[in-house]
BATI-173781 format. One record per residue (C-alpha): residue in three letters; z, x, y. Coordinates in Angstrom, 1 decimal. Each point is the difference from the previous one (the first is absolute). Example, Ala and Ser with C-alpha at 12.3 -4.5 7.8 and 13.67 -1.06 7.14 Angstrom:
BEGIN
<pt><vexdo>ALA</vexdo><w>7.8</w><u>12.3</u><v>-4.5</v></pt>
<pt><vexdo>SER</vexdo><w>-0.7</w><u>1.4</u><v>3.4</v></pt>
//
This chain:
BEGIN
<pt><vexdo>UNK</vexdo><w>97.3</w><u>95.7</u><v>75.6</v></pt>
<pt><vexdo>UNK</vexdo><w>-3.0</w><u>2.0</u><v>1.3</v></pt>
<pt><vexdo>UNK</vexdo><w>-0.7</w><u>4.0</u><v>0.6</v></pt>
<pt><vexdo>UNK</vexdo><w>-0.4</w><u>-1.4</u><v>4.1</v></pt>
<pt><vexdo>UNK</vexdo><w>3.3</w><u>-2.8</u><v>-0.4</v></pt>
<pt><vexdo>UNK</vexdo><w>3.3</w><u>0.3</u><v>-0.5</v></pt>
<pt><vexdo>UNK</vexdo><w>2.3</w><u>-2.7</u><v>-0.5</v></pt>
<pt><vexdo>UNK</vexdo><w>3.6</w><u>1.3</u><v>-0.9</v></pt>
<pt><vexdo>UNK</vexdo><w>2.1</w><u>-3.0</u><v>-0.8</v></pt>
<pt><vexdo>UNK</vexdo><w>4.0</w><u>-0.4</u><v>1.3</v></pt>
<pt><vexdo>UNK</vexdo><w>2.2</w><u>-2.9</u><v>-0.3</v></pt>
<pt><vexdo>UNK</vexdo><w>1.6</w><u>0.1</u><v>2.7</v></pt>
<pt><vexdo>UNK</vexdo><w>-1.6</w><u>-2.8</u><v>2.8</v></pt>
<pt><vexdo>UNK</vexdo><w>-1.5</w><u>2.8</u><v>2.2</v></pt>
<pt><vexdo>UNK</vexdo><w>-4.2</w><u>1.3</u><v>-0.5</v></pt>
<pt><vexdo>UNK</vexdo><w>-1.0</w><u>3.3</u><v>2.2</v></pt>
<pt><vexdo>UNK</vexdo><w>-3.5</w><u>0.2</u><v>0.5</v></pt>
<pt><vexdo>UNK</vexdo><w>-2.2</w><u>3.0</u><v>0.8</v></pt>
<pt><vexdo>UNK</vexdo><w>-3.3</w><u>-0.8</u><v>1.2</v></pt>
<pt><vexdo>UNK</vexdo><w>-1.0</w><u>3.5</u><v>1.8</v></pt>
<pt><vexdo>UNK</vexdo><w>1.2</w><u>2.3</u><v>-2.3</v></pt>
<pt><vexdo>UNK</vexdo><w>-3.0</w><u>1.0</u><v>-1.7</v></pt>
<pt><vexdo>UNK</vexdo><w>-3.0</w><u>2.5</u><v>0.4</v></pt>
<pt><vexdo>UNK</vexdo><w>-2.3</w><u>-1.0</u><v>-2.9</v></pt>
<pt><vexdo>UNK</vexdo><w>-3.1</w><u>-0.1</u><v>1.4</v></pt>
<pt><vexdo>UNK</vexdo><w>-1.9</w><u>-2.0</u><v>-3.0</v></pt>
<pt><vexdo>UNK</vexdo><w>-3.1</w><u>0.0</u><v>-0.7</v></pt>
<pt><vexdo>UNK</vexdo><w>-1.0</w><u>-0.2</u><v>4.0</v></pt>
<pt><vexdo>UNK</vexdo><w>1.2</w><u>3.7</u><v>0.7</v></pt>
<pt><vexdo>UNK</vexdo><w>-3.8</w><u>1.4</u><v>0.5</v></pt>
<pt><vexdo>UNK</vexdo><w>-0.1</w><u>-2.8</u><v>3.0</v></pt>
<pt><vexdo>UNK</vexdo><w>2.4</w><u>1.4</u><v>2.1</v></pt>
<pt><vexdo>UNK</vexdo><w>-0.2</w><u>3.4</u><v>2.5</v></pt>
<pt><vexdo>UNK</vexdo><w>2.8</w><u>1.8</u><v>-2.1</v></pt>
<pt><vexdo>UNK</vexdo><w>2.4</w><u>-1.0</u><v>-2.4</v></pt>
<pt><vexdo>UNK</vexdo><w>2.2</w><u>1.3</u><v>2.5</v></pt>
<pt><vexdo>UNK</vexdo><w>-0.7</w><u>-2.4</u><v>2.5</v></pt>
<pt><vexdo>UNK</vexdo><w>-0.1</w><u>-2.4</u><v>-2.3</v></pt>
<pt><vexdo>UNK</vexdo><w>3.8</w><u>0.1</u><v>-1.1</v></pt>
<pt><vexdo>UNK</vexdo><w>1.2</w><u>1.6</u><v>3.3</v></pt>
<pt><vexdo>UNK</vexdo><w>1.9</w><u>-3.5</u><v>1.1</v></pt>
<pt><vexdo>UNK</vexdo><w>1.8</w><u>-0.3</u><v>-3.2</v></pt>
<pt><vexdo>UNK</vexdo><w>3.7</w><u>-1.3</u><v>-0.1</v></pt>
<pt><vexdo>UNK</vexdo><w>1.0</w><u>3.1</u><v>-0.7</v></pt>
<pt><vexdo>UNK</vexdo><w>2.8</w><u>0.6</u><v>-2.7</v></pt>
<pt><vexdo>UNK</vexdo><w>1.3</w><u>-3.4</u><v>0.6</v></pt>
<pt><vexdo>UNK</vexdo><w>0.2</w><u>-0.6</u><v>-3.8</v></pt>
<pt><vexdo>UNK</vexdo><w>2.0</w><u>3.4</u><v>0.0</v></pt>
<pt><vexdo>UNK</vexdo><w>2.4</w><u>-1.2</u><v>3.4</v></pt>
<pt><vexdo>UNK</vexdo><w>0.9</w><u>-3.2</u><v>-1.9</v></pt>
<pt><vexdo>UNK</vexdo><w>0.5</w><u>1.3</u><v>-3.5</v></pt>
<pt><vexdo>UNK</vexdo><w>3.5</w><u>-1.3</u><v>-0.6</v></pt>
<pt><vexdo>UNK</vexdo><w>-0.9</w><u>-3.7</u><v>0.3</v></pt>
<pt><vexdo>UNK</vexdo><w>-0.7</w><u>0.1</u><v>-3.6</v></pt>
<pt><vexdo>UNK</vexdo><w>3.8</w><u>0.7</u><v>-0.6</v></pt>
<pt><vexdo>UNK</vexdo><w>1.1</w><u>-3.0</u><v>2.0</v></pt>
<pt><vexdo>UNK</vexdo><w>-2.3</w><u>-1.9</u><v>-2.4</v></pt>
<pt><vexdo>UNK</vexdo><w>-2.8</w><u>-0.8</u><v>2.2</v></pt>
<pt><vexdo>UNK</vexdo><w>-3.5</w><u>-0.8</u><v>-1.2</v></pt>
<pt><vexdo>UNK</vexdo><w>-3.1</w><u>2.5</u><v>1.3</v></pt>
<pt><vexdo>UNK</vexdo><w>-3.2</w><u>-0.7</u><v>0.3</v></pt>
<pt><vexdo>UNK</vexdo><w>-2.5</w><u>2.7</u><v>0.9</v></pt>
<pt><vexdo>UNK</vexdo><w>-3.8</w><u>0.7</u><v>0.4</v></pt>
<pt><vexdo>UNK</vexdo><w>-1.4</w><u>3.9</u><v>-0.1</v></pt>
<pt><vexdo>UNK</vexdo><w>-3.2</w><u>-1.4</u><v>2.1</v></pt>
<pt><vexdo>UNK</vexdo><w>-0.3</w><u>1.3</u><v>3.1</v></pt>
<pt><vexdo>UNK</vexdo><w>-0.2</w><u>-2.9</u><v>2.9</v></pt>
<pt><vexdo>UNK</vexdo><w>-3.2</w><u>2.2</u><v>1.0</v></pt>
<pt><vexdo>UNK</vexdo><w>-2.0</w><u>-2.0</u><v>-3.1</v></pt>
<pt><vexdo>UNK</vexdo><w>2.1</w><u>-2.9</u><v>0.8</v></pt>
<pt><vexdo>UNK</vexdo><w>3.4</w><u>-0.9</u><v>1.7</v></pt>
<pt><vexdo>UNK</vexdo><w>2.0</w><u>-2.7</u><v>-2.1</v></pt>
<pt><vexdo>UNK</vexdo><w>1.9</w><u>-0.5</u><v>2.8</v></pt>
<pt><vexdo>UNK</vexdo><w>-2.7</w><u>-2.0</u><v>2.2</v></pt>
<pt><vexdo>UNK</vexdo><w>-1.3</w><u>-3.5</u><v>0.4</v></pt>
<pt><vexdo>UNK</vexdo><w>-2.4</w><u>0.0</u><v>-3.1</v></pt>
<pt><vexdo>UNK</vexdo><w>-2.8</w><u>-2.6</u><v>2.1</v></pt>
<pt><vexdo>UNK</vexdo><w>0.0</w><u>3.3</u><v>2.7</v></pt>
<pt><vexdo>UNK</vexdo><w>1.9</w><u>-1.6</u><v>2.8</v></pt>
<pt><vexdo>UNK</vexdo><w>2.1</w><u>2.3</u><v>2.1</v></pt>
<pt><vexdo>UNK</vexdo><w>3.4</w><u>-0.2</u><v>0.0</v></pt>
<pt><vexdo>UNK</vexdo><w>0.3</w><u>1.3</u><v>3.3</v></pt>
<pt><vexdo>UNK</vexdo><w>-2.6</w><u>-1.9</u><v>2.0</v></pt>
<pt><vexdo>UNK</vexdo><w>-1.0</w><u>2.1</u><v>3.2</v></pt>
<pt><vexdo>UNK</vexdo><w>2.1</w><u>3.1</u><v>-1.4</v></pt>
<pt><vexdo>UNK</vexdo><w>-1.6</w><u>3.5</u><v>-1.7</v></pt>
<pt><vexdo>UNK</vexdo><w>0.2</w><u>-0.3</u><v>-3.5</v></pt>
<pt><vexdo>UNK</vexdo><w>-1.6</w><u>0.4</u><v>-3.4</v></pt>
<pt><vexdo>UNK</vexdo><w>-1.8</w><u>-2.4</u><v>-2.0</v></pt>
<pt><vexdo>UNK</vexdo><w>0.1</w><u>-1.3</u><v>-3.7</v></pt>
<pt><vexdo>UNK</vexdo><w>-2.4</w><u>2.7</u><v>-1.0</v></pt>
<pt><vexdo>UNK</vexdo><w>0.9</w><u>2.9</u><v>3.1</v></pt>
<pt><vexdo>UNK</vexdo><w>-3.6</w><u>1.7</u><v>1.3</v></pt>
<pt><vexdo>UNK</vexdo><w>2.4</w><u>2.2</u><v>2.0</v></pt>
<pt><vexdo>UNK</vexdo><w>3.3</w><u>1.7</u><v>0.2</v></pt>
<pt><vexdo>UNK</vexdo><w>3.0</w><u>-0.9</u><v>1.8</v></pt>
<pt><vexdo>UNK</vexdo><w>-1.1</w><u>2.2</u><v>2.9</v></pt>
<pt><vexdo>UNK</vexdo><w>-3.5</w><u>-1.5</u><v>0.1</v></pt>
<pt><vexdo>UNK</vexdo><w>-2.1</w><u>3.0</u><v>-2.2</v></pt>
<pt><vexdo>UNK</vexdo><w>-2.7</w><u>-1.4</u><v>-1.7</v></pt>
<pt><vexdo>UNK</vexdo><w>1.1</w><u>0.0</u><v>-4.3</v></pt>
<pt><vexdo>UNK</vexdo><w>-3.3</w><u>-0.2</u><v>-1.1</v></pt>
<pt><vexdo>UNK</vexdo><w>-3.0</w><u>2.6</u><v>0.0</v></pt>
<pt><vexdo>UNK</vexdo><w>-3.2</w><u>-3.4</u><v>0.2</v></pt>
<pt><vexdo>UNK</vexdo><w>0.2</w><u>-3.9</u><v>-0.2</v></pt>
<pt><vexdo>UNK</vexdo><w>3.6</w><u>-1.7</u><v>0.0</v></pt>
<pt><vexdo>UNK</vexdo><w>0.6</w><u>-2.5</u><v>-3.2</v></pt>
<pt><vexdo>UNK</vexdo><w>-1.9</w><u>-3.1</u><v>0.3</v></pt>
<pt><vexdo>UNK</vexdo><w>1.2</w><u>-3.3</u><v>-0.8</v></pt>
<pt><vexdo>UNK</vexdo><w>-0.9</w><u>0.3</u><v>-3.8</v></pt>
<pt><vexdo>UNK</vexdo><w>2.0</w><u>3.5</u><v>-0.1</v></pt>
<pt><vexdo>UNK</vexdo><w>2.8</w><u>-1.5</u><v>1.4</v></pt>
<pt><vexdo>UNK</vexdo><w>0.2</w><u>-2.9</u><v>-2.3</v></pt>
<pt><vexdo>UNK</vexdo><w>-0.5</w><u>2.4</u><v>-3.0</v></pt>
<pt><vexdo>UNK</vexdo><w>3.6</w><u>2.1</u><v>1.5</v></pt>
<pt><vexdo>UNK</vexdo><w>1.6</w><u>-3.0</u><v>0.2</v></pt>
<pt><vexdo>UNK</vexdo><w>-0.6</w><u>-1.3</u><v>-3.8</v></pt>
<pt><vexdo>UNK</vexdo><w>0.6</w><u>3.2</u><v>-0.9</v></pt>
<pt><vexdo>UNK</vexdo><w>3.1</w><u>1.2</u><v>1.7</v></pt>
<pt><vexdo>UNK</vexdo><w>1.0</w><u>-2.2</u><v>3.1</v></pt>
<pt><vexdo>UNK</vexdo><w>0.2</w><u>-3.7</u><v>-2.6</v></pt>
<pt><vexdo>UNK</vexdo><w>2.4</w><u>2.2</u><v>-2.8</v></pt>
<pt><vexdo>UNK</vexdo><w>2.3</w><u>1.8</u><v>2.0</v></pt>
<pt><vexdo>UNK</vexdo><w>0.7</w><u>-3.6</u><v>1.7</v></pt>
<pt><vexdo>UNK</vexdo><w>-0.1</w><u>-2.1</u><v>-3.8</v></pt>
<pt><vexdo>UNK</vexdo><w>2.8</w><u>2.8</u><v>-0.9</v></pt>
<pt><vexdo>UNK</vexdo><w>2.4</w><u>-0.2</u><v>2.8</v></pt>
<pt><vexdo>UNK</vexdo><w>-0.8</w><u>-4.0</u><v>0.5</v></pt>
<pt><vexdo>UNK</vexdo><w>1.3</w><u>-0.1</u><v>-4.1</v></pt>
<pt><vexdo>UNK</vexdo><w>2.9</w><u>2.2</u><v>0.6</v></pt>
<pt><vexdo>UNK</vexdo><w>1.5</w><u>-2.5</u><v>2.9</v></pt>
<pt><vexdo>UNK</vexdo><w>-0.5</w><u>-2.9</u><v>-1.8</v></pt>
<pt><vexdo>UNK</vexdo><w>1.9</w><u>1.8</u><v>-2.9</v></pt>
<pt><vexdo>UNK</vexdo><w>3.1</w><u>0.7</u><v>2.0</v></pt>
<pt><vexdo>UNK</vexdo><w>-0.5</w><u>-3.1</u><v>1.9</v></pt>
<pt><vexdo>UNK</vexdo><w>0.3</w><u>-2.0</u><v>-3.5</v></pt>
<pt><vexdo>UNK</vexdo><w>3.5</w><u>2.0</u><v>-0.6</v></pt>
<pt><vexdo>UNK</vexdo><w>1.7</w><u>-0.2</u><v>3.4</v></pt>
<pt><vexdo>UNK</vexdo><w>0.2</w><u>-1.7</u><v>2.6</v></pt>
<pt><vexdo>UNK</vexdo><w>-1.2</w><u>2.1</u><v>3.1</v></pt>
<pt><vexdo>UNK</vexdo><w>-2.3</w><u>2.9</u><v>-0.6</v></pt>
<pt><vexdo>UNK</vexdo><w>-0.4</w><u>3.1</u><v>2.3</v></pt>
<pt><vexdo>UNK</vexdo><w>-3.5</w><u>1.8</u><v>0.5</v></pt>
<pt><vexdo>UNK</vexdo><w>-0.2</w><u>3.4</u><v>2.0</v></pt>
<pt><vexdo>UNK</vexdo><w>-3.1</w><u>1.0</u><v>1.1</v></pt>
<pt><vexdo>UNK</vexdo><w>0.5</w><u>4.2</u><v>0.0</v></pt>
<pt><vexdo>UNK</vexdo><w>-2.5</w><u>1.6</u><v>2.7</v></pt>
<pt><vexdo>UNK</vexdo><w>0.2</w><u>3.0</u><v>2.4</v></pt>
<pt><vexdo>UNK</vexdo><w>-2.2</w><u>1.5</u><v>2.5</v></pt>
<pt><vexdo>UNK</vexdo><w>0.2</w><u>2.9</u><v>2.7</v></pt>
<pt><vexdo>UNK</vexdo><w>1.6</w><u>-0.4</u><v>3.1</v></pt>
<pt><vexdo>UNK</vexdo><w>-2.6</w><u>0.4</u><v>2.0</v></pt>
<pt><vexdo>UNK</vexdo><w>-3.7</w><u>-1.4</u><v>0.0</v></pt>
<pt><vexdo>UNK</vexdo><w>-1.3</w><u>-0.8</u><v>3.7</v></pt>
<pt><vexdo>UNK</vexdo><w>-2.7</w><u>-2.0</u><v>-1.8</v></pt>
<pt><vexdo>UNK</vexdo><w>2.4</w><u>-2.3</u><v>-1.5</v></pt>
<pt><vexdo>UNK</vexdo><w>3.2</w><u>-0.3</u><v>1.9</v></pt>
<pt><vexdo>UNK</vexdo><w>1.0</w><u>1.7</u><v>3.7</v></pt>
<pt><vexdo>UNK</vexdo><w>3.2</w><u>2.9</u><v>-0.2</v></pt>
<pt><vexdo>UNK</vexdo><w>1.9</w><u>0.8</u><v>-2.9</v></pt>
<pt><vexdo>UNK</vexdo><w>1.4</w><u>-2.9</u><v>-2.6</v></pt>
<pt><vexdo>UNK</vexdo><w>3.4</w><u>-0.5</u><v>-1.1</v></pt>
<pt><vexdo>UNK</vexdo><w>1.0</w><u>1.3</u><v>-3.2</v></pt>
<pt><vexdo>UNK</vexdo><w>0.5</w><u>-3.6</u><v>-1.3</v></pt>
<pt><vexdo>UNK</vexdo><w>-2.9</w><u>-2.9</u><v>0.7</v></pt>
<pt><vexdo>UNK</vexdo><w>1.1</w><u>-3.0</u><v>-1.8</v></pt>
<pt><vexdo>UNK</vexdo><w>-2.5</w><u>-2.9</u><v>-0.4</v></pt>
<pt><vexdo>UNK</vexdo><w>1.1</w><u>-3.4</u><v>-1.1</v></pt>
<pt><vexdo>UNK</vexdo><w>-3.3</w><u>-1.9</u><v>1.9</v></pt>
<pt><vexdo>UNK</vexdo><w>1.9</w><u>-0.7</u><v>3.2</v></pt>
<pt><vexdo>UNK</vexdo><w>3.0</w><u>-2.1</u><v>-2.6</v></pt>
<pt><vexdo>UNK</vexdo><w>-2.1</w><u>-1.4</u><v>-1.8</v></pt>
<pt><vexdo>UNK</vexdo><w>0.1</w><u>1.9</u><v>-3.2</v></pt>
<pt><vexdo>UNK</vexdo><w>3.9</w><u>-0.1</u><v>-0.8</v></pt>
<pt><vexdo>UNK</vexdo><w>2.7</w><u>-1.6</u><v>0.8</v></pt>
<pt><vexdo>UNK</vexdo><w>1.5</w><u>1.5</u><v>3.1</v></pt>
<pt><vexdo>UNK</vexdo><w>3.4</w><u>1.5</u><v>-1.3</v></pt>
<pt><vexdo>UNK</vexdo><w>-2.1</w><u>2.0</u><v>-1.8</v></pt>
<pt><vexdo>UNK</vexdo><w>-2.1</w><u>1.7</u><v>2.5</v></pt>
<pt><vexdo>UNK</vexdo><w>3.5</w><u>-0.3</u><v>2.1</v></pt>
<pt><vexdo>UNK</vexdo><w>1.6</w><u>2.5</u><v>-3.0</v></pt>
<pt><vexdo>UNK</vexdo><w>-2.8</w><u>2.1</u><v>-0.1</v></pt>
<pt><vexdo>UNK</vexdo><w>-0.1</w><u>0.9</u><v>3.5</v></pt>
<pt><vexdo>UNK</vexdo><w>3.8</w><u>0.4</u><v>-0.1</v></pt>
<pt><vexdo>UNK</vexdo><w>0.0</w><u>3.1</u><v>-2.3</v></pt>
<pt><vexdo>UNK</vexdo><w>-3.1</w><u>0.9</u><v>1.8</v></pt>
<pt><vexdo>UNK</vexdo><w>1.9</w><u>0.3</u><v>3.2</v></pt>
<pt><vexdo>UNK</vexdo><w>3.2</w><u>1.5</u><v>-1.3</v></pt>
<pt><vexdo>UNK</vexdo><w>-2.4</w><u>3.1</u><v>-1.4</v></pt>
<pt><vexdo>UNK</vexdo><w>-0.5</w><u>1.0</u><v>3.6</v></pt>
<pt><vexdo>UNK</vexdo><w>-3.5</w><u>1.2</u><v>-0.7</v></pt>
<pt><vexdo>UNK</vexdo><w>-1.7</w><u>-3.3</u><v>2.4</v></pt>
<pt><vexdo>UNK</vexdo><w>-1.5</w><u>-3.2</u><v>-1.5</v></pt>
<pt><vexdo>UNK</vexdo><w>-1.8</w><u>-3.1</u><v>1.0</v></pt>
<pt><vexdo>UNK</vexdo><w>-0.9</w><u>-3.2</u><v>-1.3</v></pt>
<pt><vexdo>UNK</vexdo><w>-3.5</w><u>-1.5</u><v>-0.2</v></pt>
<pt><vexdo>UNK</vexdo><w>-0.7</w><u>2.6</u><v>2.5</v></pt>
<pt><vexdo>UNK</vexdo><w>-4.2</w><u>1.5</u><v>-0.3</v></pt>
<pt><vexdo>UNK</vexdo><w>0.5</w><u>-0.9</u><v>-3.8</v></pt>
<pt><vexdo>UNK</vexdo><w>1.2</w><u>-3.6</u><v>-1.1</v></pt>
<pt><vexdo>UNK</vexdo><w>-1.2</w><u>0.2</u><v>-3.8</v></pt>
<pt><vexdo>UNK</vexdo><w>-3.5</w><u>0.0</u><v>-1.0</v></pt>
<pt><vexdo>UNK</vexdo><w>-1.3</w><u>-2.4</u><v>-2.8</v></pt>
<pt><vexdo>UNK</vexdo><w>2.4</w><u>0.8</u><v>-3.0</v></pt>
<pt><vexdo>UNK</vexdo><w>3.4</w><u>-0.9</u><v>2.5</v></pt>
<pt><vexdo>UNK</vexdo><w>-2.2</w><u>-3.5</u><v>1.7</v></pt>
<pt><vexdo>UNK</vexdo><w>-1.2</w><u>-1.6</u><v>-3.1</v></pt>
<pt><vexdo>UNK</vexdo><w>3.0</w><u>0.6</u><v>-2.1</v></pt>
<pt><vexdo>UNK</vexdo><w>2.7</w><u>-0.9</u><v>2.0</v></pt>
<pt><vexdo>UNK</vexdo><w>0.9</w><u>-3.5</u><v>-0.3</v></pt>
<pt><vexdo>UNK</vexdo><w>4.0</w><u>0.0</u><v>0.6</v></pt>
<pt><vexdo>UNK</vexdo><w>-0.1</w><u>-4.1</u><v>-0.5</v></pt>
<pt><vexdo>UNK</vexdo><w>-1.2</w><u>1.1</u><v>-3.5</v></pt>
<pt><vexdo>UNK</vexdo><w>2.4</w><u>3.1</u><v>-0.5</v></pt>
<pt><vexdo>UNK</vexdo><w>-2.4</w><u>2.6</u><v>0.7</v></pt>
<pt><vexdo>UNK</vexdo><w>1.1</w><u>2.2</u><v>2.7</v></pt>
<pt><vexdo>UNK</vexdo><w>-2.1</w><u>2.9</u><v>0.9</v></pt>
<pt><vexdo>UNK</vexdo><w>0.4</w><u>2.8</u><v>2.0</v></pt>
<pt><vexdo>UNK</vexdo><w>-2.1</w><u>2.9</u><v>1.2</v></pt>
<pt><vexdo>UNK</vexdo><w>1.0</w><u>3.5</u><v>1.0</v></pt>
<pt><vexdo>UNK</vexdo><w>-2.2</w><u>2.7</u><v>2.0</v></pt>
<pt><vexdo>UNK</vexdo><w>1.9</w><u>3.4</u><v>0.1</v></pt>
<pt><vexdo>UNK</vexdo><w>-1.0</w><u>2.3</u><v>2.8</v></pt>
<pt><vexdo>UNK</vexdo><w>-0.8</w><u>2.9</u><v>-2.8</v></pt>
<pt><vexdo>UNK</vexdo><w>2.0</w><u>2.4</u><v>2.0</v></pt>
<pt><vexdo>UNK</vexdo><w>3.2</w><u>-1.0</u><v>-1.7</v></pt>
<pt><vexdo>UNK</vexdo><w>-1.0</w><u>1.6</u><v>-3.0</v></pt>
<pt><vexdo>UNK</vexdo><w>-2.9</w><u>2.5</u><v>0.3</v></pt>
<pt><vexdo>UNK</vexdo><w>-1.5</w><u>2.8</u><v>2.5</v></pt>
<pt><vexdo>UNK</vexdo><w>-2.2</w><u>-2.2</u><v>2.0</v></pt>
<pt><vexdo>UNK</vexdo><w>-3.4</w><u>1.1</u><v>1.4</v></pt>
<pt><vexdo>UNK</vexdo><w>-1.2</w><u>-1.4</u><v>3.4</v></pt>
<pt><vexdo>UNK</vexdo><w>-3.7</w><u>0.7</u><v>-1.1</v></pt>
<pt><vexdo>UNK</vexdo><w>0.3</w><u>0.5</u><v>-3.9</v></pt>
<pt><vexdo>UNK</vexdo><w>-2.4</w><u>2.6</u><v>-1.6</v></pt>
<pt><vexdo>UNK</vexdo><w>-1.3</w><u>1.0</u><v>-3.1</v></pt>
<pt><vexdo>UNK</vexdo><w>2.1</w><u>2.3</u><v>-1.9</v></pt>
<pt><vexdo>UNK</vexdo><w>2.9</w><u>-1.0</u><v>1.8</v></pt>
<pt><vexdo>UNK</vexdo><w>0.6</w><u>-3.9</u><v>-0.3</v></pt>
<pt><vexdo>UNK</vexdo><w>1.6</w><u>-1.1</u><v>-1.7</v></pt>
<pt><vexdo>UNK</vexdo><w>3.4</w><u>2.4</u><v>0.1</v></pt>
<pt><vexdo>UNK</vexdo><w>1.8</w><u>-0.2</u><v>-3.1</v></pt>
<pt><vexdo>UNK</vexdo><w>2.9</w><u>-2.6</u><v>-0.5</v></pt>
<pt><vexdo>UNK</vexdo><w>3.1</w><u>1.4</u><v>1.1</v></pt>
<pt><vexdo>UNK</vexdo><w>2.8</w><u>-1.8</u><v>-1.5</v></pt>
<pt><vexdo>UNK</vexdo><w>2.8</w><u>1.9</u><v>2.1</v></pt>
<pt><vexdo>UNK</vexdo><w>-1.7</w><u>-1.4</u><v>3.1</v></pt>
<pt><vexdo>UNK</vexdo><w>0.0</w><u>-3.0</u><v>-1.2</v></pt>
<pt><vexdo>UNK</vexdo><w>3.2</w><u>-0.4</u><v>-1.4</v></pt>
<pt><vexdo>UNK</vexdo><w>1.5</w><u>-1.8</u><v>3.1</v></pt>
<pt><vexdo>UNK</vexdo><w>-3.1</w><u>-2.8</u><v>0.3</v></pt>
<pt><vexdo>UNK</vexdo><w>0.9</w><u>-0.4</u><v>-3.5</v></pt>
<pt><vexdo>UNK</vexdo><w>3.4</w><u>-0.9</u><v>0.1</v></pt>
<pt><vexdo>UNK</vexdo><w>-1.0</w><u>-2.4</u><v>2.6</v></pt>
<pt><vexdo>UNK</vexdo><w>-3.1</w><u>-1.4</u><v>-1.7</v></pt>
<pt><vexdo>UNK</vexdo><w>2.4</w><u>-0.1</u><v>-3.6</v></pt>
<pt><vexdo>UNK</vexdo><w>2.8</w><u>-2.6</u><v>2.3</v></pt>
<pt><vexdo>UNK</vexdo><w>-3.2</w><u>-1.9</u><v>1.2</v></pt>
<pt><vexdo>UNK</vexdo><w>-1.0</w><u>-0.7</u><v>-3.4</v></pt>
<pt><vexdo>UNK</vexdo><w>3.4</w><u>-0.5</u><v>-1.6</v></pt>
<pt><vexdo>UNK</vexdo><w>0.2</w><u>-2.8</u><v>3.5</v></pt>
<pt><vexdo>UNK</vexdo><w>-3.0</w><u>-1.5</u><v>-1.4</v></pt>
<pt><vexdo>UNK</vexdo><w>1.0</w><u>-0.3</u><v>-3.6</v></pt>
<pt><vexdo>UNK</vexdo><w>3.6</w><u>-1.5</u><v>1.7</v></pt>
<pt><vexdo>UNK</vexdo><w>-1.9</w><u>-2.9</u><v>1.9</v></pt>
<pt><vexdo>UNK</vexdo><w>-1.9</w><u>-1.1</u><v>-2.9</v></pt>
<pt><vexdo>UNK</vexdo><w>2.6</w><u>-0.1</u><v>-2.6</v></pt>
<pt><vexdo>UNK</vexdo><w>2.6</w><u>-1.8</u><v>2.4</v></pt>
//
């Protein structure tokens, strides 16, 4: 589609999306302190974690922009998600742990609205047209929201997160036997979970879920220790560790039943 956006297309009723997987720092990379800093809060290997959705048929849709130029998973007219919480904005002006990104003068209002033609409006046009695809050919469609984030940022949250944070906007976003089969296989895996916990979806997972309409959405926030060597204060040169696929192996096998759980709901 795009050398930034990539819309894979499946079949099957189920759409995985991957907002925070990328570290392309556009044409804005000369703003920021580092480009280090800039991509440091990444999704890190998410895309890699969740490669075998495209064998269950699954539609992807992925940007390569780093949420440091702009995050396509917030509120587009800048209002928080989490009112009185920590938390990043549309266009973040720091990092998760509150280090200034850029080196002089934060993007104004025009700079913001020239991110969101350019990135923030297409990656939503895409993923809007592939739901209303599948939507025409069945009758319930699924859409994942695929994040992760380390386990521990005292800005953010307090302690250490479960492996598995599942968002469905406090029920609102799906039906409940869906979220109820989710954090099923989520409990069985042993590894800890909870649902609408510090993370209940962010934009994609509240303005696409309409179960009365057959849209069910679903976000998931792994803690990233279930598949990487996780830094309490990452540094450069060191973070990110490499993917380790053998570490991950069990979070896979669970994260493979979730999805096959999700594609099961929609088709029945």
């Amino acid at each position: 589609m795009s050398d930034w956006l990539h819309v894979d297309r499946g079949e099957t009723p189920l759409i995985v999306a991957f907002p925070h997987t990328g570290t392309d720092l556009a044409d804005v990379s000369d703003s920021f302190v580092s480009s280090w800093r800039a991509q440091r809060d990444a999704d890190w290997w998410i895309d890699r974690l969740y490669a075998f959705a495209r064998d269950l048929g699954a539609t992807t849709v992925r940007t390569t922009i780093s949420r440091s130029v702009i995050d396509v998973n917030r509120d587009p007219s800048g209002a928080s998600l989490y009112p009185g919480m920590a938390t990043t904005e549309l266009c973040p002006t720091t990092t998760f742990d509150g280090t200034p990104l850029y080196r002089g003068a934060v993007p104004d209002a025009a700079e913001i609205a020239r991110r969101r033609t350019l990135w923030f409006d297409p990656y939503h046009a895409a993923l809007a047209a592939e739901i209303a695809r599948l939507r025409d050919a069945h009758s319930a469609v699924v859409l994942y929201d695929a994040h992760s984030i380390r386990s521990r940022i005292p800005r953010l949250f307090e302690g250490e997160l479960p492996q598995f944070n599942i968002g469905t906007h406090d029920g609102a976003s799906c039906a409940p036997a869906l979220a109820e089969a989710v954090a099923g296989l989520c409990a069985a895996s042993g590894l800890g979970h909870v649902l609408n916990g510090r993370f209940r979806g962010g934009w994609t997972t509240r303005h696409y879920g309409r179960p009365d309409t057959g849209v069910h959405a679903i976000q998931m926030e792994l803690a990233m220790r279930g598949y990487l060597d996780e830094s309490d204060e990452p540094a450069p040169g060191m973070w990110p560790p490499p993917y380790d696929a053998a570490r991950a192996a069990p979070l896979t096998t669970t994260l493979s039943d979730i999805l096959k759980a999700c594609l099961a709901f929609a088709q029945a």
